[in-house]
N, C-alpha and C positions, 0 to 999 in steps of 0.2 A: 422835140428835136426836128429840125426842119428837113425832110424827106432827100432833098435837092442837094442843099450846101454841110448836113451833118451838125450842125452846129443847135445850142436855145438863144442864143445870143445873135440879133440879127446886126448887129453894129458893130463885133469886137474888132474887126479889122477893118484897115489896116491896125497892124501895133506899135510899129516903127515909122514915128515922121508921119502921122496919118495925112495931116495936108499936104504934107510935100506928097506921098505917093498918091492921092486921089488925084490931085493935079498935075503931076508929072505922066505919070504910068495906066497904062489899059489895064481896065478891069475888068473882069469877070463878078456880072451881077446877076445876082441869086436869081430867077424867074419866080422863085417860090414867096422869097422874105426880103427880097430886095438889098441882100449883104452884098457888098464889093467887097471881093480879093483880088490881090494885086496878082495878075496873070503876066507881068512884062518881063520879056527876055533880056537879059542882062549879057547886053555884046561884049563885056570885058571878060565872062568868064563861059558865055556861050551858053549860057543856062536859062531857066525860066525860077521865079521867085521859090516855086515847090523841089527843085531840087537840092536845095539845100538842106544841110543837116539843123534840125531842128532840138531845139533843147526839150521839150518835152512833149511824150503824144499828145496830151492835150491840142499844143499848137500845130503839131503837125496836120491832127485831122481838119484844122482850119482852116490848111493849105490842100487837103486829098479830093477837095472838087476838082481844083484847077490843074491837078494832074490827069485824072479820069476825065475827062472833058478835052484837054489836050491829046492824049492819047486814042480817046474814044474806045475806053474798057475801065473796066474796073479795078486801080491800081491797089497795094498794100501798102501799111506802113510798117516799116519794121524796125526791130532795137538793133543796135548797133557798138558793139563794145571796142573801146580802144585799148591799144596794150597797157595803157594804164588805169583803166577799168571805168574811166568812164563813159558814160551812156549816150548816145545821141540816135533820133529817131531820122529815120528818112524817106521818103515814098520811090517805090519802083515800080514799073509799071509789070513786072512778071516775076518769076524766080532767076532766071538768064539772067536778065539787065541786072541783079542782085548779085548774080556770082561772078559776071562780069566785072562791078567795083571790087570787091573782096579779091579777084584776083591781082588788082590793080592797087588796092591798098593792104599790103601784106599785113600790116600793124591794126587791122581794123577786120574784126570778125562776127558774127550772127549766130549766134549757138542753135538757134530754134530753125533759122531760116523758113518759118514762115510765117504770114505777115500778122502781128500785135491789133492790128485791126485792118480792115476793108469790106466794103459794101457788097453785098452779093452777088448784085447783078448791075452793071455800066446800064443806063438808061438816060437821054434826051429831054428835057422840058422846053416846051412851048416857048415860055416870055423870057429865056435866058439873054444876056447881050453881054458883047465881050466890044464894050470900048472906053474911047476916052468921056468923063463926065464932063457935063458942061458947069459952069462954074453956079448956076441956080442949084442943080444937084448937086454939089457939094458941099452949099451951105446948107439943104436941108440936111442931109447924111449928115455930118457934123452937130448939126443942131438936135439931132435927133439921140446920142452917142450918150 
């Protein structure tokens, strides 16, 4: 598992529309394994690609760099149950901003409230870059998938 971005797969992302999001959206690339996640705030809903509810942890931890990185700590992921039982995972950067949503979505609840996974300690790498690829790296990225 790759120290930095969490992941053994240094390619799986993006998962959705990979070329449209290398090419449209800033990324956040790995400094360790050279994975891109999509880090772009999304001005129709005021968000960043990691706040969104995720279908499974798996994918979520995919996205738990580019939360800890934005926030600059070490966020969790956690399960999330809807009143009709089903699951979706989402990262928060503390237990507040967690009881925060829950207060705001009455129909959506955390039985454990705390987090299903996160990293110990928030930490910095050296060769990280958070931008836009240039269209050479993206056909290697691609090529390499």
């Amino acid at each position: 598992m790759c120290v930095e971005c969490y992941t053994d797969n240094s390619r799986i992302t993006p998962l959705l529309n990979p070329l449209d999001c290398l090419v449209n959206h800033t990324q956040y690339i790995c400094g360790t394994c050279g994975r891109c996640i999509c880090i772009e705030h999304d001005p129709k809903h005021g968000l960043q690609r990691w706040n969104f509810p995720f279908k499974s942890l798996e994918i979520a931890k995919l996205y738990l760099r580019t939360a800890d990185y934005s926030v600059k700590k070490s966020c969790g992921i956690y399960e999330i149950k809807s009143e009709n039982g089903r699951l979706s995972y989402k990262i928060f950067a503390d237990r507040e901003e967690l009881s925060f949503y829950l207060k705001k979505n009455k129909r959506k609840l955390c039985e454990s409230m705390t987090p299903v996974f996160q990293i110990e300690q928030y930490r910095e790498y050296e060769n990280t870059q958070v931008r836009k690829l240039t269209t050479d790296e993206i056909q290697k990225y691609i090529s390499k998938r």
